[in-house]
KOLDRENFI-340788 format. One record per residue (C-alpha): residue number from 1; residue in one letter; chain; x, z, y. Coordinates in steps of 0.001 Angstrom, whole numbers. Layout:
BEGIN
+-----+------+-------+---------+---------+---------+
:  nr : rest : kette :      xx :      zz :      yy :
+-----+------+-------+---------+---------+---------+
: NUM :    A :     A :       X :       Z :       Y :
...
+-----+------+-------+---------+---------+---------+
END
This chain:
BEGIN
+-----+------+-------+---------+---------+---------+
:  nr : rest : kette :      xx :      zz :      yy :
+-----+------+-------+---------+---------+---------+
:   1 :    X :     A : -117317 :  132043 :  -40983 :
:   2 :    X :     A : -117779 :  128320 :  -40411 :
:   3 :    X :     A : -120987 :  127498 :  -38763 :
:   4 :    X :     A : -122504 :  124204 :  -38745 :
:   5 :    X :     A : -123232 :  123348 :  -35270 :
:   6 :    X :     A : -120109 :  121934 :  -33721 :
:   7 :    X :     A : -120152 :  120654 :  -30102 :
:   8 :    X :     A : -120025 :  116576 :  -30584 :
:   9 :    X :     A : -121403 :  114158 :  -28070 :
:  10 :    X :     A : -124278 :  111888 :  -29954 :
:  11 :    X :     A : -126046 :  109010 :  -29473 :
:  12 :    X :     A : -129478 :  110321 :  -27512 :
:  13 :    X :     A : -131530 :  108261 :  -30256 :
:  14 :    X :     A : -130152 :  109802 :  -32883 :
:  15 :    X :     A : -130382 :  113671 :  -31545 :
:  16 :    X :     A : -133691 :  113803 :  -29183 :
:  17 :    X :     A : -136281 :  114828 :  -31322 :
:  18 :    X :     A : -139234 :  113438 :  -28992 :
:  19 :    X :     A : -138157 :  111071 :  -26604 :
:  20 :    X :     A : -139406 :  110961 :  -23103 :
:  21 :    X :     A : -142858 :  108871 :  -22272 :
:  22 :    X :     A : -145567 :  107214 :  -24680 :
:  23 :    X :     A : -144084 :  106820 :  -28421 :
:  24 :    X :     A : -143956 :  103794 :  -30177 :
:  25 :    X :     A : -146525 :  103140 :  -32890 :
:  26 :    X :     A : -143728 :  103777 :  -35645 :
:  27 :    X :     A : -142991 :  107249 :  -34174 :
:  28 :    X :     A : -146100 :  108730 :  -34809 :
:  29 :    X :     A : -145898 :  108566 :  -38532 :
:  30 :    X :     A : -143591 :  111708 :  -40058 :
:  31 :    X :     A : -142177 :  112273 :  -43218 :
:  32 :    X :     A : -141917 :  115557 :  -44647 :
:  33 :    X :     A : -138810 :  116621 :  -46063 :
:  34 :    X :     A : -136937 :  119785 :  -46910 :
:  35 :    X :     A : -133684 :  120783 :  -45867 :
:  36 :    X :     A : -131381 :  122928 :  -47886 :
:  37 :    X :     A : -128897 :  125211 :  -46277 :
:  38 :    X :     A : -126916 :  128221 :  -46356 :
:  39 :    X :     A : -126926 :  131718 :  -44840 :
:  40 :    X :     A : -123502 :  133642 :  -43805 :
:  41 :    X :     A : -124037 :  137845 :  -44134 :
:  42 :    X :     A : -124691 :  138166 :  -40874 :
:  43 :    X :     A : -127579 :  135356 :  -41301 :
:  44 :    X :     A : -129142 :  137230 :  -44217 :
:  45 :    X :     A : -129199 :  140466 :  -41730 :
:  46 :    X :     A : -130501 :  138190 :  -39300 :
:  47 :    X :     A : -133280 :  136541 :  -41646 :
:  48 :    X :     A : -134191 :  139947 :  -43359 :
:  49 :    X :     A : -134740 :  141762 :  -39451 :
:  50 :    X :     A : -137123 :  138217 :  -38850 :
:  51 :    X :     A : -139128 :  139005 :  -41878 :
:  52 :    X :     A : -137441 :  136589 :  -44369 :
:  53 :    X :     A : -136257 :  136929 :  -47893 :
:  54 :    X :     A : -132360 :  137056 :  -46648 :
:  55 :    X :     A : -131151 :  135051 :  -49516 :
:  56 :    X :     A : -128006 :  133116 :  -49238 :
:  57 :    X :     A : -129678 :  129330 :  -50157 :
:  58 :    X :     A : -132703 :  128812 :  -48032 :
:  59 :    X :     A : -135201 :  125974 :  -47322 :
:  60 :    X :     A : -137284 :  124697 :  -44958 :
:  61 :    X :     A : -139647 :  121751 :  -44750 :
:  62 :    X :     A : -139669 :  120118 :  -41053 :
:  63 :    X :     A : -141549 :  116959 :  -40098 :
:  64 :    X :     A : -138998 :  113705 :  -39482 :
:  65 :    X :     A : -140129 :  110876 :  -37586 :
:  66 :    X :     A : -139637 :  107503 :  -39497 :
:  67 :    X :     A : -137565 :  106226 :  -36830 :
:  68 :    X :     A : -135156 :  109026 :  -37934 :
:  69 :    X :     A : -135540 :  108320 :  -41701 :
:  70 :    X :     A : -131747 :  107272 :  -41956 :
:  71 :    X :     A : -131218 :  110992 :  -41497 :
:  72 :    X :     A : -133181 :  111883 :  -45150 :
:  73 :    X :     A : -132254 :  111023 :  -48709 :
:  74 :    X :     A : -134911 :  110200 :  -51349 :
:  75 :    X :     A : -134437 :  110610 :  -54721 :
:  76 :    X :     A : -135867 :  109113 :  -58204 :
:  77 :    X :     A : -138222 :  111364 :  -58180 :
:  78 :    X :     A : -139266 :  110913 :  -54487 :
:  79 :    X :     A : -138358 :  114321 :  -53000 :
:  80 :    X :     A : -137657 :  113560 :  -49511 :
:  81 :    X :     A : -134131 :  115361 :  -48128 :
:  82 :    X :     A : -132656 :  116141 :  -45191 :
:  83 :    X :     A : -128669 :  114758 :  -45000 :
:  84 :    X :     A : -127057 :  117883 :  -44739 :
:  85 :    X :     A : -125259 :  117885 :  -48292 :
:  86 :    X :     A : -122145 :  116665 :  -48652 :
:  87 :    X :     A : -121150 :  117601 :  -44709 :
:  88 :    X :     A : -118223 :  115742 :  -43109 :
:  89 :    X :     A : -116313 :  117522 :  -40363 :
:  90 :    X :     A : -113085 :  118024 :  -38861 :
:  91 :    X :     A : -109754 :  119867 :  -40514 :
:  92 :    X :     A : -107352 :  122040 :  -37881 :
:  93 :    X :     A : -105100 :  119029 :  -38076 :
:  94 :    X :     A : -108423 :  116711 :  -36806 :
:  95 :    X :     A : -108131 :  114772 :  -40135 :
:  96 :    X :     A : -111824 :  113792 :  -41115 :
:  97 :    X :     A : -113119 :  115328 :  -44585 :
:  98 :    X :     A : -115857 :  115636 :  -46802 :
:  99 :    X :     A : -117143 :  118767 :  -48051 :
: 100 :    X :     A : -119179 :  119212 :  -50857 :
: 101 :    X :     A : -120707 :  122844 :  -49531 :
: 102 :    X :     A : -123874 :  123466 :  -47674 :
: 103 :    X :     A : -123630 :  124139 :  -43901 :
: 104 :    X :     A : -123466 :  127903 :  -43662 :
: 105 :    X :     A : -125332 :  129819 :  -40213 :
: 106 :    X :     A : -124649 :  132612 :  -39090 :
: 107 :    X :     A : -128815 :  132835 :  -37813 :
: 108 :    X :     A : -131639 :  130914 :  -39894 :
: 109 :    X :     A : -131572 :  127724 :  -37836 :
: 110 :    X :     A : -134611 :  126016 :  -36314 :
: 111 :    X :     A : -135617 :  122669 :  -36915 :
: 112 :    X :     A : -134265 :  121021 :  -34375 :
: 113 :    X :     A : -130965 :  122672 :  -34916 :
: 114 :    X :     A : -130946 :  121039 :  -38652 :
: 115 :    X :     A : -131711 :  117713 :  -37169 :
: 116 :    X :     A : -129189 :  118051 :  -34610 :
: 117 :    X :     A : -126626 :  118730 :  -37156 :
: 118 :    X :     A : -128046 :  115758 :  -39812 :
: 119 :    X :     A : -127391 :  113606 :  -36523 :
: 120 :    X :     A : -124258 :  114270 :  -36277 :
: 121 :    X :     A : -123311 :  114837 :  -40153 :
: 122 :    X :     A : -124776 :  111287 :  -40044 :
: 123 :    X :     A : -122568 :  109772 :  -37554 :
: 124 :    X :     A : -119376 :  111741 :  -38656 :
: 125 :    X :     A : -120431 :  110265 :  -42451 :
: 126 :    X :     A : -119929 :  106553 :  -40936 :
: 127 :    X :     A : -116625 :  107385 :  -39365 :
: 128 :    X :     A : -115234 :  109057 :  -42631 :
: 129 :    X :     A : -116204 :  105934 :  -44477 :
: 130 :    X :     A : -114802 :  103344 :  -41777 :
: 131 :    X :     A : -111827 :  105193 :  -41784 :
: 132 :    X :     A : -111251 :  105072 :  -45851 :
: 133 :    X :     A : -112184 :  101427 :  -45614 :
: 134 :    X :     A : -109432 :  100807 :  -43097 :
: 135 :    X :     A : -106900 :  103351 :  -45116 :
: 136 :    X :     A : -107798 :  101122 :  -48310 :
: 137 :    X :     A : -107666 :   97810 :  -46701 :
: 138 :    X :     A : -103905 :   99018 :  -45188 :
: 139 :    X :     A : -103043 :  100366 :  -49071 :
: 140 :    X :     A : -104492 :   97341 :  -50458 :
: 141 :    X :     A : -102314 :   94876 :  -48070 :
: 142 :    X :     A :  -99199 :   96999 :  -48263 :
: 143 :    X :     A :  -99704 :   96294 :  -52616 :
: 144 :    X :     A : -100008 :   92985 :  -51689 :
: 145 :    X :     A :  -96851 :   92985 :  -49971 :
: 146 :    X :     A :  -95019 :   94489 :  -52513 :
: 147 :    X :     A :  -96581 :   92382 :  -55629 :
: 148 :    X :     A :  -95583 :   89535 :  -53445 :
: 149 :    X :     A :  -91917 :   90876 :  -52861 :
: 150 :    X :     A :  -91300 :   91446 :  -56643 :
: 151 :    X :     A :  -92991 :   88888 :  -57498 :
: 152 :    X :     A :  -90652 :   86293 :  -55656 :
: 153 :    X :     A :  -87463 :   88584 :  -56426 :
: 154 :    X :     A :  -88546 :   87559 :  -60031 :
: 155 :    X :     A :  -89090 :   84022 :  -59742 :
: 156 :    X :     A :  -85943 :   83988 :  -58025 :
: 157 :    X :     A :  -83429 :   84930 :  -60452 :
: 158 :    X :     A :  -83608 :   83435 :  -63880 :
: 159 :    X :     A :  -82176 :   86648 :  -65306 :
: 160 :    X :     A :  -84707 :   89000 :  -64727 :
: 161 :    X :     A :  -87095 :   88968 :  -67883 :
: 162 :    X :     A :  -90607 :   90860 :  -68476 :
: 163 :    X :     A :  -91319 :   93479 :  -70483 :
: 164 :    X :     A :  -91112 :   92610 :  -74064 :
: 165 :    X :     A :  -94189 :   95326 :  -75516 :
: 166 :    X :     A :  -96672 :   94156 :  -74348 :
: 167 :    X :     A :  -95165 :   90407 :  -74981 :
: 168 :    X :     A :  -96144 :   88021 :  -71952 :
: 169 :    X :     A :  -99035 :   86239 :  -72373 :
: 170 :    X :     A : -100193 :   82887 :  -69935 :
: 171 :    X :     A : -102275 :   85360 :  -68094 :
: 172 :    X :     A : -100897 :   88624 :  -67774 :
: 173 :    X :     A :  -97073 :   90227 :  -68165 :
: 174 :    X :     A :  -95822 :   93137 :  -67067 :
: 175 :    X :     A :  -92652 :   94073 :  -65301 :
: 176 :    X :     A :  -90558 :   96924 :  -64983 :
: 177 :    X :     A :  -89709 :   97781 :  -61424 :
: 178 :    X :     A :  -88548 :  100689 :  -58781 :
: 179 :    X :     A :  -92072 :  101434 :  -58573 :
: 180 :    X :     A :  -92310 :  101750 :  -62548 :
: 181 :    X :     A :  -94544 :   99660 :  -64847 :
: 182 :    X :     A :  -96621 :   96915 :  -62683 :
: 183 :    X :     A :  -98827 :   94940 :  -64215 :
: 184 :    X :     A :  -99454 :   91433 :  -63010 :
: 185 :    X :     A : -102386 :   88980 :  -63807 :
: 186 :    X :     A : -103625 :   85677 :  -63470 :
: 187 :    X :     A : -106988 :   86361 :  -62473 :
: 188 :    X :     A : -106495 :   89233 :  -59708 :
: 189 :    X :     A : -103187 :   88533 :  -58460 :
: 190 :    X :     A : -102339 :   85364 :  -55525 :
: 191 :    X :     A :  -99925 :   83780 :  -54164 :
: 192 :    X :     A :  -96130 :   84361 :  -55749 :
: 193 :    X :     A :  -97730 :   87483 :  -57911 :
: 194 :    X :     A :  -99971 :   84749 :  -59995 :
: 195 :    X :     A :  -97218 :   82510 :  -60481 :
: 196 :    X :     A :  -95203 :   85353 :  -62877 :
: 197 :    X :     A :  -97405 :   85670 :  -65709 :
: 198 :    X :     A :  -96495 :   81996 :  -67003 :
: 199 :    X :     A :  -92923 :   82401 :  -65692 :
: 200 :    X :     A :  -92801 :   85247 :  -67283 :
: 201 :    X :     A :  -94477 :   83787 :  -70650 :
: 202 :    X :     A :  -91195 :   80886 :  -70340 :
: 203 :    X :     A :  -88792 :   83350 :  -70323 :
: 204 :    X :     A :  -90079 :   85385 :  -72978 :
: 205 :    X :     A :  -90620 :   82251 :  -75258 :
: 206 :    X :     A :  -86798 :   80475 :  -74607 :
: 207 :    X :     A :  -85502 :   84144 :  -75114 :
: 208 :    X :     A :  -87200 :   83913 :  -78906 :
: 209 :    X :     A :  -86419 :   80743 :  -79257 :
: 210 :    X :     A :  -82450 :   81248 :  -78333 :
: 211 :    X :     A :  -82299 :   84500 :  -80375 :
: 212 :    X :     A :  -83700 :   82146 :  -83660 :
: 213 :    X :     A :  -81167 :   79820 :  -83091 :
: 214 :    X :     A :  -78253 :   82674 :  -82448 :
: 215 :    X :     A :  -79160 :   83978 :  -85806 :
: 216 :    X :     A :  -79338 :   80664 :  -87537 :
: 217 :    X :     A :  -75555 :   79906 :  -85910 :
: 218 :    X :     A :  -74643 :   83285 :  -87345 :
: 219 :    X :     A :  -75783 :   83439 :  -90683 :
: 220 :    X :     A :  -74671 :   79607 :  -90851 :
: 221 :    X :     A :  -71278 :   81385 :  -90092 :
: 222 :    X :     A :  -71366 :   84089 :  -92400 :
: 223 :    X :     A :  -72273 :   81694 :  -95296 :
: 224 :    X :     A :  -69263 :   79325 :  -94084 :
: 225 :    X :     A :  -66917 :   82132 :  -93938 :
: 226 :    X :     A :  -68400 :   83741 :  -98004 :
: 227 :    X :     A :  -68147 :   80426 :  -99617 :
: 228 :    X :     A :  -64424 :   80476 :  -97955 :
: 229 :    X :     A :  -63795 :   83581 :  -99727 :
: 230 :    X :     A :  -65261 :   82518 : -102920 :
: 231 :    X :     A :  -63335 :   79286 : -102646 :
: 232 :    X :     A :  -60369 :   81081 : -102278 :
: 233 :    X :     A :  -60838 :   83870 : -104795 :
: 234 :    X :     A :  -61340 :   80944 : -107075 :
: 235 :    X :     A :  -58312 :   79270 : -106416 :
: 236 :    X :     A :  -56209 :   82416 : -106618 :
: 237 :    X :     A :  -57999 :   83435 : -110320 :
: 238 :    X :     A :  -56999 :   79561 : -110993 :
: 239 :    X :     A :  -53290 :   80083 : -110083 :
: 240 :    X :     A :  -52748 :   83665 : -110686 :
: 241 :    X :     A :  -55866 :   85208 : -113007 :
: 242 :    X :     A :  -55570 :   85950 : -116548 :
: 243 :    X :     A :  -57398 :   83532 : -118935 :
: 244 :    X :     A :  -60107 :   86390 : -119616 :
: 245 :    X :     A :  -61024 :   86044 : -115686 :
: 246 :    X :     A :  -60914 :   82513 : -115361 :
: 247 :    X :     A :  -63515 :   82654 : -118261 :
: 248 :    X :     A :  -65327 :   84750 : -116695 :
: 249 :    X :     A :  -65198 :   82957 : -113492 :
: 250 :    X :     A :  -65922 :   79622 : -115246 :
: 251 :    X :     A :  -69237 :   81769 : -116747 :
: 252 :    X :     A :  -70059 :   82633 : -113369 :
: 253 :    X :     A :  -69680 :   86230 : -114197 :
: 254 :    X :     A :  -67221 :   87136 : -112774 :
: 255 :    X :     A :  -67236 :   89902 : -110076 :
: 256 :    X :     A :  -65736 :   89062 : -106176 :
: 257 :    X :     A :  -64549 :   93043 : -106065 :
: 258 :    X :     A :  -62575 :   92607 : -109176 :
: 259 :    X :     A :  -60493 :   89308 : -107558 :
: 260 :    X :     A :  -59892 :   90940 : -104262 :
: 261 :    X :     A :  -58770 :   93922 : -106056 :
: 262 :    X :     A :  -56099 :   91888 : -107909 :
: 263 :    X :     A :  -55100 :   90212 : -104545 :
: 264 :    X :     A :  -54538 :   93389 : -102943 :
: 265 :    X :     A :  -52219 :   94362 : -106320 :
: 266 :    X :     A :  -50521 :   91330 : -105601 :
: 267 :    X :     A :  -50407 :   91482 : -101839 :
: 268 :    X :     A :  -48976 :   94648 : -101609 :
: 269 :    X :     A :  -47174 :   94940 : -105054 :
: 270 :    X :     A :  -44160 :   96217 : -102776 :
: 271 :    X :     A :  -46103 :   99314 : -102066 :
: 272 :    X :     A :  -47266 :   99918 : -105595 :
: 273 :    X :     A :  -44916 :  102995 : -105271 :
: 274 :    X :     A :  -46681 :  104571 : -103353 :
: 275 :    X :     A :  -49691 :  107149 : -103863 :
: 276 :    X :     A :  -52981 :  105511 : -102513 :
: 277 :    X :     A :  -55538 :  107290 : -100599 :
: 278 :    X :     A :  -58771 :  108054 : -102430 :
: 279 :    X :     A :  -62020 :  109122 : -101467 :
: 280 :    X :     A :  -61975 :  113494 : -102320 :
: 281 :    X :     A :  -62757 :  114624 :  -99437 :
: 282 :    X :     A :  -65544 :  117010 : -100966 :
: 283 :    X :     A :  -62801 :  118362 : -102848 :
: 284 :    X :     A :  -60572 :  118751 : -100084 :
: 285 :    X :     A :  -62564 :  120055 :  -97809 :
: 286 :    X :     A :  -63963 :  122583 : -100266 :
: 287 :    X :     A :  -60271 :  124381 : -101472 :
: 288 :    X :     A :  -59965 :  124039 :  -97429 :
: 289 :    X :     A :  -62977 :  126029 :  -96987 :
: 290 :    X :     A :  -62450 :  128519 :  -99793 :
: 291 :    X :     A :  -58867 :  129130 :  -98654 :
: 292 :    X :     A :  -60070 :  129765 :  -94872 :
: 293 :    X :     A :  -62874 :  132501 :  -95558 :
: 294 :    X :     A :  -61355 :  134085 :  -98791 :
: 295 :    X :     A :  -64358 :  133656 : -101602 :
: 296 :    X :     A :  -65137 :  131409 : -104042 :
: 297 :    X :     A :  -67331 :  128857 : -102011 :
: 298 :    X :     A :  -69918 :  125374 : -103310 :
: 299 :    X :     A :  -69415 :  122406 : -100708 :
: 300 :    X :     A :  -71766 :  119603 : -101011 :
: 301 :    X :     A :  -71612 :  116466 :  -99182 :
: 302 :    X :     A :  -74525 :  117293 :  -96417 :
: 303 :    X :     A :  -72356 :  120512 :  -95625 :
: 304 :    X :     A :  -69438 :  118467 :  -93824 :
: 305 :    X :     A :  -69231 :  115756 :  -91891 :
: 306 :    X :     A :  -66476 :  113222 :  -91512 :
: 307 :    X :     A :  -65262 :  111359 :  -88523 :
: 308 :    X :     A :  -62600 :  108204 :  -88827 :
: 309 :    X :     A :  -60542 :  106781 :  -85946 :
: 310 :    X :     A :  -56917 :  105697 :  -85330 :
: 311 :    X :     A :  -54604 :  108461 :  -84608 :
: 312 :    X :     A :  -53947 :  109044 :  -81145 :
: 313 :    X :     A :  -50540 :  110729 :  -81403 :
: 314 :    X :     A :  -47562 :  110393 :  -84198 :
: 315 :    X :     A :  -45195 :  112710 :  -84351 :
: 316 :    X :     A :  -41038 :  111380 :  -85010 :
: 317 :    X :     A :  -41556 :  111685 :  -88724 :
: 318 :    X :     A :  -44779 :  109879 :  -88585 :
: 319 :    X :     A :  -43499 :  107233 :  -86732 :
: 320 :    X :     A :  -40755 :  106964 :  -88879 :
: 321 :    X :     A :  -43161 :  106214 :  -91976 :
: 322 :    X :     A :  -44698 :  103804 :  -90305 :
: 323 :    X :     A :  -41537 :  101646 :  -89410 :
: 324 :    X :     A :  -40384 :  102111 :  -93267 :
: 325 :    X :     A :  -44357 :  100454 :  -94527 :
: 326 :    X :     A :  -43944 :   97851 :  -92186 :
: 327 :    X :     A :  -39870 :   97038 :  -93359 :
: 328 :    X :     A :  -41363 :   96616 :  -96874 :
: 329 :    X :     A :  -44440 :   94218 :  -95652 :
: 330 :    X :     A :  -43615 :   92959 :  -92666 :
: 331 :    X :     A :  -46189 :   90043 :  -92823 :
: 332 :    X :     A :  -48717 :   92637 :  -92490 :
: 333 :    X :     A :  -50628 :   95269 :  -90244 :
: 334 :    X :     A :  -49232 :   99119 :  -90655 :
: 335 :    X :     A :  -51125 :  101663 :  -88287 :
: 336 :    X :     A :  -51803 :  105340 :  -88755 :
: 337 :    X :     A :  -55547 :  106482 :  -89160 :
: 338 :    X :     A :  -57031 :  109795 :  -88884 :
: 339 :    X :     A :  -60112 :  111869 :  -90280 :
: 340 :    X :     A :  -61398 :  114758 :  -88897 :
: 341 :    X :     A :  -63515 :  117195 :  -91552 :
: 342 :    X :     A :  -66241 :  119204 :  -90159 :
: 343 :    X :     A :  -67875 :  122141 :  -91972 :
: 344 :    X :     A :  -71255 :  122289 :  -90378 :
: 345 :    X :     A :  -72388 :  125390 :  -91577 :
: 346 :    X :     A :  -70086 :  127462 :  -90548 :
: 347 :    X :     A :  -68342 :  126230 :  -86932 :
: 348 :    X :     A :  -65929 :  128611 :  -87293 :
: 349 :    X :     A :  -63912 :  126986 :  -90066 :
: 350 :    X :     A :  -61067 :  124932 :  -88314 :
: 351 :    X :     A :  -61711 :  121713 :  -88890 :
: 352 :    X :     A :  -59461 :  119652 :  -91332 :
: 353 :    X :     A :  -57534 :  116348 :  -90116 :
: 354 :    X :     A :  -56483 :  113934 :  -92948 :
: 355 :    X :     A :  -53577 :  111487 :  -92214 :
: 356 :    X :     A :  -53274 :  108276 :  -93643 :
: 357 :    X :     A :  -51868 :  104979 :  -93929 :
: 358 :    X :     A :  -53822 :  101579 :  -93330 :
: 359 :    X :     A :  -52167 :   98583 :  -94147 :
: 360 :    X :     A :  -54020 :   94826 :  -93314 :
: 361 :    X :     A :  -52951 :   91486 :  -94571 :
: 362 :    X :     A :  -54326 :   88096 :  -94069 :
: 363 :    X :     A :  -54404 :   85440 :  -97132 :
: 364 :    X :     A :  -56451 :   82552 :  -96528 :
: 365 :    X :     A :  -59755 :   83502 :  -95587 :
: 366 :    X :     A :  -59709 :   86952 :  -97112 :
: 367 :    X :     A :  -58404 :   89941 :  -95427 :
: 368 :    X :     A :  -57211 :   92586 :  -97650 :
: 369 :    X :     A :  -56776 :   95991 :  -97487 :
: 370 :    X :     A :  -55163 :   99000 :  -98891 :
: 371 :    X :     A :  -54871 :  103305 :  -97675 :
: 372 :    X :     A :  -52382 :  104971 :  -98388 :
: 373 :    X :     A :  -51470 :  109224 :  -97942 :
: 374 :    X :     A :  -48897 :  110073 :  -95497 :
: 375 :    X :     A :  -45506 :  109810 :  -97760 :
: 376 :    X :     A :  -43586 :  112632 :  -97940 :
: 377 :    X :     A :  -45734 :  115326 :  -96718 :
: 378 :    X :     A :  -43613 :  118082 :  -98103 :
: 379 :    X :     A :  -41650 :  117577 :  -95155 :
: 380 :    X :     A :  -44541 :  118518 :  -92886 :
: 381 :    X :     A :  -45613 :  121564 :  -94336 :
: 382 :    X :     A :  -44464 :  123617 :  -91363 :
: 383 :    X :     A :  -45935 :  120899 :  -89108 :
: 384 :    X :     A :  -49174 :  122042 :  -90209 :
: 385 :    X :     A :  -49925 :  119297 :  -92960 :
: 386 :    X :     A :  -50930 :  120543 :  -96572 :
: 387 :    X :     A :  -49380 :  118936 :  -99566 :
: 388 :    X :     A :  -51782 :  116381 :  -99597 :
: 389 :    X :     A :  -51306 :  115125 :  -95937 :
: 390 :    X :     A :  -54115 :  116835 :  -94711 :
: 391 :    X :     A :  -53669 :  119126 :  -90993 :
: 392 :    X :     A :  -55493 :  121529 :  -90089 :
: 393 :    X :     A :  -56137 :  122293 :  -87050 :
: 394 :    X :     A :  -58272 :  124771 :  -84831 :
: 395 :    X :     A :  -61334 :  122982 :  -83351 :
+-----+------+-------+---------+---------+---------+
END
């Protein structure tokens, strides 16, 4: 058990009780004051054999001199007490804590012992709080340092920006560093660190301001590049439309869709042959379904998913398609796309792989476009492609 008296060398004013020859006028005056402590077992044996009450918290008043006062606390309601609560002593490492416990003896102390030991709790309290000034003051200039180093990396390099939530304001910003989320401000911050707020607030403010005029660039483009296409879908219902659309178009009723449907007729009249794709693929996927687990089965659209790409492979036969769309338009783009079915509820359904064929043109200022299935697909049967084009495949 941890006993309070520790051998410590003190100052002899603080730990002499009496002092040697007459006493000055102040040291005859005493304050009384009570000093609460602990008792270990073997104290309680010890204070039970001297004829105490061998409880563990004991007290006992003892007279301090008032040159010795800086030894007592006094609270609001002026009960005088000895400074033996919260104790500061020495860890095995000899690191300097507080401890919120009472001093524990292993014998009731006298009062001299308690004084001794509010001496020295005394002097190690001023060391303990010297040394946590000094640790703060080194934290406080080592933050400094490193507010100071960010702050000038910042200020530095036009392309580092604050963070946006929170915006900047002229006296605070914050940035996101190594060290994570660092705030800095105007009225606590010096030297570079003060300086980024209102850099920061520049930044933030030519960012906004460059994004505005981005957007007004690109919806100035978009509206360019629509009245292009309306220009031009009235020029081709002009020269090409049936008297019924240019009424219509003259009437202002006319719809865009229809026109660029008609130009795609026209575009790619020498394809008109030739079965287009069209959007079943809740149909398709559910006769693929049905046919894989052997019952009648009800596919909605949130049960599969659908993934489009180009296709990464062609096979001879493919590729041979593809040369015969592009010898019958050769003024436009032929390339073979691919989607991939998904049955989410059940992973264990292959998934389904739909070939088809995408063919681009330009005219003017509208860029049309038609899908076609894979041609032939009779022929691929026992490549693994279904009469409508589709492959299945294991996923």
């Amino acid at each position: 058990m941890e006993t309070a008296a520790r051998p410590m060398p003190f100052r002899p004013e603080l730990v002499d009780a009496t002092s040697s020859g007459s006493p000055a006028p102040s040291s005859a005056r005493a304050l009384v004051v009570t000093a609460t402590y602990a008792l270990s077992e073997a104290g309680r044996k010890a204070s039970l054999l001297a004829g105490g009450d061998g409880h563990t918290v004991q007290q006992l008043d003892l007279h301090v001199p008032a040159n010795r006062l800086h030894l007592v606390h006094v609270n609001g309601r002026g009960r005088a007490q000895l400074k033996l609560r919260p104790r500061f002593d020495f860890t095995s490492e000899q690191r300097l804590v507080r401890i919120d416990a009472l001093p524990v003896y292993d014998s009731p102390p006298a009062a001299d012992d308690l004084l001794r030991d509010a001496a020295r709790n005394h002097q190690l309290e001023q060391a303990y709080h010297a040394e946590r000034t000094a640790t703060r003051a080194k934290r406080a200039e080592a933050e400094r340092a490193r507010r100071t180093e960010l702050a000038t990396a910042f200020l530095s390099d036009e392309t580092q920006r604050a963070v946006v939530h929170p915006a900047p304001s002229p006296t605070r910003c914050y940035l996101a560093t190594r060290f994570g989320r660092m705030r800095f401000d105007v009225d606590t911050d010096e030297g570079p660190a003060r300086d980024v707020p209102r850099e920061a607030l520049r930044r933030f403010r030519a960012d906004v301001n460059e994004a505005k005029a981005r957007r007004a660039r690109e919806r100035a483009e978009h509206l360019r590049i629509h009245d292009e296409r309306r220009s031009a879908t009235a020029a081709w219902v002009a020269a090409h439309g049936t008297a019924d659309q240019q009424a219509r178009l003259e009437a202002g009723l006319l719809p865009m869709a229809e026109v660029v449907e008609a130009m795609a007729d026209e575009a790619f009249r020498p394809l008109a042959d030739r079965p287009r794709y069209r959007r079943d693929g809740q149909a398709l996927m559910q006769a693929h379904v049905q046919q894989w687990i052997g019952q009648p089965v009800d596919v909605a659209p949130a049960d599969f998913t659908v993934i489009g790409h180009p296709a990464r492979s062609a096979t001879s036969r493919q590729w041979a398609i593809l040369q015969a769309f592009k010898a019958v338009v050769p003024d436009a783009v032929v390339h073979l796309h691919c989607r991939e079915f998904t049955w989410t509820r059940d992973r264990a359904v292959p998934r389904l792989t739909r070939l088809t064929v995408v063919v681009t043109k330009k005219v003017g200022a509208m860029t049309l476009r038609r899908e076609y299935l894979l041609p032939d697909a009779e022929d691929h049967v026992a490549e693994g492609v279904d009469a409508t084009g589709a492959v299945m495949t294991d996923v």
